[in-house]
C-alpha positions as a Markdown table, in Angstrom:
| # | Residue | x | y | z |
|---|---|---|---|---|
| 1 | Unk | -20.7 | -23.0 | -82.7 |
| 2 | Unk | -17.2 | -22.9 | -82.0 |
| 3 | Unk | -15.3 | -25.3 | -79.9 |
| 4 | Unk | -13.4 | -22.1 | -77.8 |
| 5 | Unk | -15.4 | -22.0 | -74.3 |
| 6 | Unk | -16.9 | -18.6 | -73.6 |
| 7 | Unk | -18.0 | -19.4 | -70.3 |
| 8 | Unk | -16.5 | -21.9 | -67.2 |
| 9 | Unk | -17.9 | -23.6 | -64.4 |
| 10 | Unk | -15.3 | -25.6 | -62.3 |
| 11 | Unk | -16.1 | -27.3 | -58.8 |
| 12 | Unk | -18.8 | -24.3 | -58.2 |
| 13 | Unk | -20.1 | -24.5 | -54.2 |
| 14 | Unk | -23.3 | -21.7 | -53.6 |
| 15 | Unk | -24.9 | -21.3 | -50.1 |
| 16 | Unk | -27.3 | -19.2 | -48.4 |
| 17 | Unk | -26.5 | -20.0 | -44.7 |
| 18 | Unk | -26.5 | -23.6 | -44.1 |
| 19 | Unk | -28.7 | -24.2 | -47.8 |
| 20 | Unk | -26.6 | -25.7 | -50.5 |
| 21 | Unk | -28.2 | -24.0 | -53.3 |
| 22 | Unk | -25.0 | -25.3 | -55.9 |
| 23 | Unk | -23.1 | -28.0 | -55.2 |
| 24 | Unk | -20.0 | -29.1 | -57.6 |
| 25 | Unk | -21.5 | -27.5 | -60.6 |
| 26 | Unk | -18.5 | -27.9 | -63.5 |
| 27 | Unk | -20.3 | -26.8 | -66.8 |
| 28 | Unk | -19.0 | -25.1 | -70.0 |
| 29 | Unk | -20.4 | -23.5 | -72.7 |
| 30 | Unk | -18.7 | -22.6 | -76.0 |
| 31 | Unk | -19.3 | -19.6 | -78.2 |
| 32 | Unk | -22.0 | -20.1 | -79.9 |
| 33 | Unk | -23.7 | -22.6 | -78.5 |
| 34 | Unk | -27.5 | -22.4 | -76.5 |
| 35 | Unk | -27.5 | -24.5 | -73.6 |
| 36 | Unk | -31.1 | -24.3 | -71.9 |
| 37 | Unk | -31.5 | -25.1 | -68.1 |
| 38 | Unk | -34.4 | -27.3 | -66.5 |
| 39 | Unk | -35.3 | -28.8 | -63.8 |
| 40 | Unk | -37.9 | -28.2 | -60.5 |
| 41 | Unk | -38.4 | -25.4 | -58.5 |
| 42 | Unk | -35.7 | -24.8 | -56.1 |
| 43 | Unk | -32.9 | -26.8 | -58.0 |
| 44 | Unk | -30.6 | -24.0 | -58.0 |
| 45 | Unk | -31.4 | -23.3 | -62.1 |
| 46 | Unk | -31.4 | -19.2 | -61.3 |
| 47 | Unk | -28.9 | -19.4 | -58.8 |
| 48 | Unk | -26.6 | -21.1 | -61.5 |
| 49 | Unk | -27.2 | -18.1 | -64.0 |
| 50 | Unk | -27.3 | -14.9 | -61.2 |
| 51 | Unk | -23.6 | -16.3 | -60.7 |
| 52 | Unk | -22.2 | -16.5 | -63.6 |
| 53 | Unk | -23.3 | -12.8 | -64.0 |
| 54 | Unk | -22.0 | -11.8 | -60.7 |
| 55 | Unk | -25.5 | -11.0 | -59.2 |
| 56 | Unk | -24.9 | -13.9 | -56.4 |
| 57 | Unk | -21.4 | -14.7 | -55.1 |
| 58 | Unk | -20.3 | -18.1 | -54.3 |
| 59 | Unk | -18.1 | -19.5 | -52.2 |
| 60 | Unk | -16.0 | -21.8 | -53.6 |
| 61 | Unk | -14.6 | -22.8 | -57.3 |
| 62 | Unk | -14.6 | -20.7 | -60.1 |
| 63 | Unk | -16.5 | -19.1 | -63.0 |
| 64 | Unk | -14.5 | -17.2 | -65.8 |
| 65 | Unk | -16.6 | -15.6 | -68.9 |
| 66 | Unk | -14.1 | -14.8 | -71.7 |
| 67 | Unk | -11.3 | -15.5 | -70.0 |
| 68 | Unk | -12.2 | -13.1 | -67.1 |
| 69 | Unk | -12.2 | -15.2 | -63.6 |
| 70 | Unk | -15.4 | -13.8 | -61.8 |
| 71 | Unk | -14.6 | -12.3 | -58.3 |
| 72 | Unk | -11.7 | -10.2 | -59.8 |
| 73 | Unk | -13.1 | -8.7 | -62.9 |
| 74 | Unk | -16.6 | -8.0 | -61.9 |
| 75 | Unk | -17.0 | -4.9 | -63.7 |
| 76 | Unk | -16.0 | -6.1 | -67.3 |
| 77 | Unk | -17.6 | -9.4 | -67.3 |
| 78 | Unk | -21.2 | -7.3 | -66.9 |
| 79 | Unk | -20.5 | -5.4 | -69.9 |
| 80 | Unk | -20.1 | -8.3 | -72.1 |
| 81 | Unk | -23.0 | -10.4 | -70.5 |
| 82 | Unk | -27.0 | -9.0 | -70.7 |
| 83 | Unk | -29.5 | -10.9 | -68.6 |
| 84 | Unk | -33.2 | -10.9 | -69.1 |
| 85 | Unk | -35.4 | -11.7 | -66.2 |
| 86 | Unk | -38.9 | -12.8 | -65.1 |
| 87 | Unk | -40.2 | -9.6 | -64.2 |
| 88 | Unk | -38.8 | -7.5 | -67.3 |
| 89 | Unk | -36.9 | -5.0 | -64.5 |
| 90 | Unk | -37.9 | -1.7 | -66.8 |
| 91 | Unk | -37.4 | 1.7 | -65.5 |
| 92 | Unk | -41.2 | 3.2 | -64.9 |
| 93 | Unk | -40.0 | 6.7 | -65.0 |
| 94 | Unk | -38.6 | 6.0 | -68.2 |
| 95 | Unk | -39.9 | 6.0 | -71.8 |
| 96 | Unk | -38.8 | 2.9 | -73.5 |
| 97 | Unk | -36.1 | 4.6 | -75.7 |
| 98 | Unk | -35.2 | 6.3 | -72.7 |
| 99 | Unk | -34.6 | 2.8 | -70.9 |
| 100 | Unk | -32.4 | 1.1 | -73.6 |
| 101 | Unk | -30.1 | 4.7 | -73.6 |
| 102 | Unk | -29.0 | 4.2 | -70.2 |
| 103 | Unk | -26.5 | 1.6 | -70.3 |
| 104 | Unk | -25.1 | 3.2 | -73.3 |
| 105 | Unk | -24.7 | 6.3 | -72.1 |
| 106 | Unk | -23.9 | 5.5 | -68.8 |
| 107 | Unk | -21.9 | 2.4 | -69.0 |
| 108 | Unk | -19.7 | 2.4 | -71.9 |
| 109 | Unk | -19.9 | 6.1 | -72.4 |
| 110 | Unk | -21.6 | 6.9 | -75.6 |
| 111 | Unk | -22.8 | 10.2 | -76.7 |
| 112 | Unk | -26.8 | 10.8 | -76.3 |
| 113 | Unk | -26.8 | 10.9 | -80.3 |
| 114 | Unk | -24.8 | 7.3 | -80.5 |
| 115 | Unk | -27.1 | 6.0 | -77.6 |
| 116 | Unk | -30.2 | 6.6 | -79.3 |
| 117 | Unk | -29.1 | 5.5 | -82.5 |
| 118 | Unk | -28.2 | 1.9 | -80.9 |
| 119 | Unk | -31.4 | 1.9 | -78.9 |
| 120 | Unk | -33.8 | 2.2 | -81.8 |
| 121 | Unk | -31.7 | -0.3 | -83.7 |
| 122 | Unk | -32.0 | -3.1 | -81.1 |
| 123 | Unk | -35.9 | -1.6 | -80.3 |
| 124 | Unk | -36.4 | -2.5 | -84.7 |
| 125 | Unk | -34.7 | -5.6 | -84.3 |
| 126 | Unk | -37.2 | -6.9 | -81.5 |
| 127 | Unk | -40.1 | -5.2 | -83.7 |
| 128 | Unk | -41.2 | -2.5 | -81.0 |
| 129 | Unk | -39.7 | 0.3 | -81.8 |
| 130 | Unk | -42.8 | 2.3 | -83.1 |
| 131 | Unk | -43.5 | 1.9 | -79.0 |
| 132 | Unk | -40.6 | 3.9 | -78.2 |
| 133 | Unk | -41.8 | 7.0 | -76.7 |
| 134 | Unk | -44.3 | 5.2 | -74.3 |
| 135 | Unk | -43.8 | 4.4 | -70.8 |
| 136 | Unk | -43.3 | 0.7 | -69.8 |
| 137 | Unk | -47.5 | 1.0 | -67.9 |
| 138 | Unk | -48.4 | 1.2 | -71.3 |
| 139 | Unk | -47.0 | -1.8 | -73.0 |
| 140 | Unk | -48.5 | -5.5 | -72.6 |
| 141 | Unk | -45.9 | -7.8 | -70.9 |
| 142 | Unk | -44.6 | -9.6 | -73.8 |
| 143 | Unk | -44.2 | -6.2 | -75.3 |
| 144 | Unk | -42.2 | -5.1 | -71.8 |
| 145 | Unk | -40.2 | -8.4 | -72.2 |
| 146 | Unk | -39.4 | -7.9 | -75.8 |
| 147 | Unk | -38.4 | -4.1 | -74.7 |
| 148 | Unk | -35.7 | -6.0 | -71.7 |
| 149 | Unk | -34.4 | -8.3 | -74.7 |
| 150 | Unk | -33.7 | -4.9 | -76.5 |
| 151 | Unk | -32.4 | -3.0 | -73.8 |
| 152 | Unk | -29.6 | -6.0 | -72.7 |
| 153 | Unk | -28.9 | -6.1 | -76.8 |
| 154 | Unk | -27.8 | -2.5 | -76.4 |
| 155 | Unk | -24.7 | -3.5 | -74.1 |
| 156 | Unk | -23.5 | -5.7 | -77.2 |
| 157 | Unk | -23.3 | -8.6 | -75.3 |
| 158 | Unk | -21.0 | -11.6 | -76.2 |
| 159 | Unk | -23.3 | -13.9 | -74.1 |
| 160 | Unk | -27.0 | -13.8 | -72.9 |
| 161 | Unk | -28.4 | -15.4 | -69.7 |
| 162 | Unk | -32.6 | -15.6 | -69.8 |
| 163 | Unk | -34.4 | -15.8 | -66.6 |
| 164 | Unk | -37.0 | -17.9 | -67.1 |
| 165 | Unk | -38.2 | -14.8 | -69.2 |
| 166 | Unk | -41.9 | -16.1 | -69.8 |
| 167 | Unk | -42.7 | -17.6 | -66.6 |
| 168 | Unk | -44.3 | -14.0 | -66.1 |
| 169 | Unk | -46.3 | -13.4 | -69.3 |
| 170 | Unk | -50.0 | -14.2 | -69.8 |
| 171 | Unk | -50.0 | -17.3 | -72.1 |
| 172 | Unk | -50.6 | -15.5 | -75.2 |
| 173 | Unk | -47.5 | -13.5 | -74.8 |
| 174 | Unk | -45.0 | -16.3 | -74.8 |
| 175 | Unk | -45.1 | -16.8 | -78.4 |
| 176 | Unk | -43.9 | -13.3 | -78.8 |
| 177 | Unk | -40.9 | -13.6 | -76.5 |
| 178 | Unk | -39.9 | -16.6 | -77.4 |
| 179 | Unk | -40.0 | -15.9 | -81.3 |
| 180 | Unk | -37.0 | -12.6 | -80.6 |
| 181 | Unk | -35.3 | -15.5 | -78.9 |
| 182 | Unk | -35.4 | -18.2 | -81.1 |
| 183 | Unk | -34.0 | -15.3 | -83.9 |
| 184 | Unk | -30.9 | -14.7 | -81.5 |
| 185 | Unk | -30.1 | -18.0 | -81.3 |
| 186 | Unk | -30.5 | -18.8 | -85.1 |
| 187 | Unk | -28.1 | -15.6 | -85.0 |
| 188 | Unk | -25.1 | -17.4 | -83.3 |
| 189 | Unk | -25.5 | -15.7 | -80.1 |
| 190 | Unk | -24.3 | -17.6 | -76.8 |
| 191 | Unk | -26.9 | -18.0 | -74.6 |
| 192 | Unk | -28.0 | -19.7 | -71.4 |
| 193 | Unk | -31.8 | -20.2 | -71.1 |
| 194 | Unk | -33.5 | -21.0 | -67.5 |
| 195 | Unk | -36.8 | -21.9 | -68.9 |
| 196 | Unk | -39.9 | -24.8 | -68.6 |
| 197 | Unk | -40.6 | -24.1 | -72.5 |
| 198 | Unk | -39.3 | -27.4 | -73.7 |
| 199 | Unk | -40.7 | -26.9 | -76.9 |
| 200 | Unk | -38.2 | -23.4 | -77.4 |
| 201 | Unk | -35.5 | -26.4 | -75.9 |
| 202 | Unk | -36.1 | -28.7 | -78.5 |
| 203 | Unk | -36.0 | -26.4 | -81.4 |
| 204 | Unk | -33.4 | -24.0 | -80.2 |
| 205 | Unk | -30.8 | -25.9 | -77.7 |
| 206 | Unk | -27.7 | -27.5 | -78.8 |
| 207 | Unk | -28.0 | -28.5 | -75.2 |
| 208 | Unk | -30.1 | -29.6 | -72.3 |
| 209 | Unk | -28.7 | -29.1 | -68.9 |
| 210 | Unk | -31.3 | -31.0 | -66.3 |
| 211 | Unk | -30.6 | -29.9 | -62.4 |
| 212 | Unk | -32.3 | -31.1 | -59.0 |
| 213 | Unk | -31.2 | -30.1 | -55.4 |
| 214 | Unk | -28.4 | -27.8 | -56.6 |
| 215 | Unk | -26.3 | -30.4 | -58.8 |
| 216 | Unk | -26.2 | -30.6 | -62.6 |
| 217 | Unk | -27.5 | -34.3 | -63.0 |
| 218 | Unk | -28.2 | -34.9 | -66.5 |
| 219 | Unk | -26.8 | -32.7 | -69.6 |
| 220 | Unk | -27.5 | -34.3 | -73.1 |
| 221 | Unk | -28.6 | -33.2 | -76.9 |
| 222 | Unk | -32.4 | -32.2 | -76.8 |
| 223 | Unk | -33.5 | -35.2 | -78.8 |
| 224 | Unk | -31.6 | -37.3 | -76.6 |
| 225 | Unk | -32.7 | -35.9 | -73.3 |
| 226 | Unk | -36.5 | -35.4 | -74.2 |
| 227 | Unk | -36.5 | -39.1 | -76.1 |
| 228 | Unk | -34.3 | -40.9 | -73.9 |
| 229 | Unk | -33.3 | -39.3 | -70.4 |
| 230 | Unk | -31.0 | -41.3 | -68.2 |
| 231 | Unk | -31.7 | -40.4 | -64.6 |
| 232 | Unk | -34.5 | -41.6 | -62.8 |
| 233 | Unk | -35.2 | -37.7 | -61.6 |
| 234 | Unk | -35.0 | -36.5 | -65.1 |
| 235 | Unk | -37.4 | -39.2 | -66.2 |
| 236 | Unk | -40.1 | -38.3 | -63.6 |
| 237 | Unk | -39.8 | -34.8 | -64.6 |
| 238 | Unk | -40.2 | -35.2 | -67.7 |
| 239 | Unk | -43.2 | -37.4 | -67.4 |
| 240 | Unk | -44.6 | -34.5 | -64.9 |
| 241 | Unk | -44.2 | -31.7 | -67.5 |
| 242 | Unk | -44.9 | -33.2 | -71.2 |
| 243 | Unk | -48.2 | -35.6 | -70.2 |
C-alpha cells in the first residue's frame, strides 16, 4: 500500500431534497489500500460510493480520484474506476463474452479481436470463462456476479468500488464472490467495499470505515474496530450483527 492518495473526500455535503444523505464526509484512501464501509441501512454507505464514481452528484466539497476533481472530469474518472453492484447490472441480450467486450470496444476503443482477447482474460481470471458463450438467464447469481467483477476488470481499473455485491446472492453463492475478491485485494488493487460481510473485513481491509445517519463516525484497523470499537453506535451495531 502506498502512502500517495488515490482517492479524496473533503467536506462532502449529499442531499435528496431536504434529506441529508452525507454530511461532512472527509475520507482518503491511498493506492493500494482496501477500506471496507459498514454501517445500518440508510447511513449513506452507497451514496458515499455512487459519488465518488460520479453516479450521484453532490452539492458541496469535493472528491478527486487520481488527481481528477469529480464534476469537471467526469468522463476520465469512469474509465479508471469499475463498480460492481447488488444486482450484477448484466446485459440479457448479451452473451457473457459479449458483455465484457462492450466497454472495450466501446469506451476506450479497442478492436473486436483486442476486446475479446481482454474479455476472456479477465472471464479466466474470475474462473468462468468456460461460461462465455451463455446468456446471463443461464448462469447462477454468484456466477452472474463473478461475470460483473470480470466485466469492470476489463476497463483496467486503478480503483474498484463494490456495492454491497453479495447482499443479492443466495447464501451459498457468497463464498464464491467473495473468494475473486479477496484475490484482488491480495493483488494490490484499491478498493472500496460497501458490505455486511465482516468476516471478508477482517481478513481483507486495511480499514474499517463505520457510518450512521450520513456521517463517517468511526474509521479504525479491523482488529481494532471489531475488538474494540469506540462509538457507542458502532458498539450497538456490532453487538446487533456478530451475536
Amino acid at each position: 500500500m502506498s502512502a500517495d492518495p488515490l482517492v479524496t473526500l473533503t467536506d462532502v455535503r449529499k442531499s435528496f431534497g431536504a434529506f441529508v444523505a452525507l454530511s461532512d464526509i472527509t475520507l482518503t484512501v491511498a493506492r493500494g489500500e482496501r477500506v471496507v464501509i459498514c454501517g445500518p441501512s440508510g447511513s449513506g454507505k452507497s451514496t458515499l460510493i455512487r459519488c465518488i464514481n460520479g453516479l450521484e452528484p453532490y452539492q458541496e466539497g469535493r472528491i478527486t480520484v487520481g488527481g481528477r476533481l469529480l464534476g469537471l472530469e467526469d468522463d476520465l474518472v469512469r474509465r479508471e474506476v469499475g463498480m460492481v453492484f447488488q444486482s450484477f447490472n448484466l446485459f440479457p441480450h448479451l452473451t457473457i463474452l459479449g458483455n465484457c467486450m462492450l466497454a472495450p470496444e466501446w469506451v476506450q476503443g479497442k478492436s473486436r479481436a483486442e476486446a475479446e482477447a481482454t474479455a476472456r482474460r479477465y472471464l479466466d481470471r474470475v474462473g468462468i470463462l468456460d461460461q462465455a458463450g451463455k446468456y446471463p438467464a443461464q448462469l447462477s447469481g454468484g456466477q452472474q456476479q463473478r461475470v460483473a467483477i470480470a466485466r469492470a476488470l476489463c476497463m483496467a481499473p486503478r480503483l474498484m468500488l463494490f456495492d454491497e455485491p453479495t447482499s443479492a446472492l443466495d447464501p451459498e453463492m457468497v463464498k464464491e464472490v467473495l473468494d475473486v475478491m479477496t484475490d484482488l485485494a491480495r493483488e494490490g488493487m484499491t478498493m472500496i467495499c460497501v458490505t455486511h460481510e465482516m468476516g471478508f473485513a477482517q481478513a481483507v481491509a486495511d480499514r474499517v470505515v463505520f457510518m450512521d445517519r450520513g456521517r463517517i463516525v468511526e474509521e479504525a484497523p479491523p482488529a481494532a474496530f471489531f475488538s474494540a470499537p469506540q462509538s457507542p453506535r458502532a458498539q450497538e451495531f456490532l453487538a446487533q450483527l456478530l451475536h
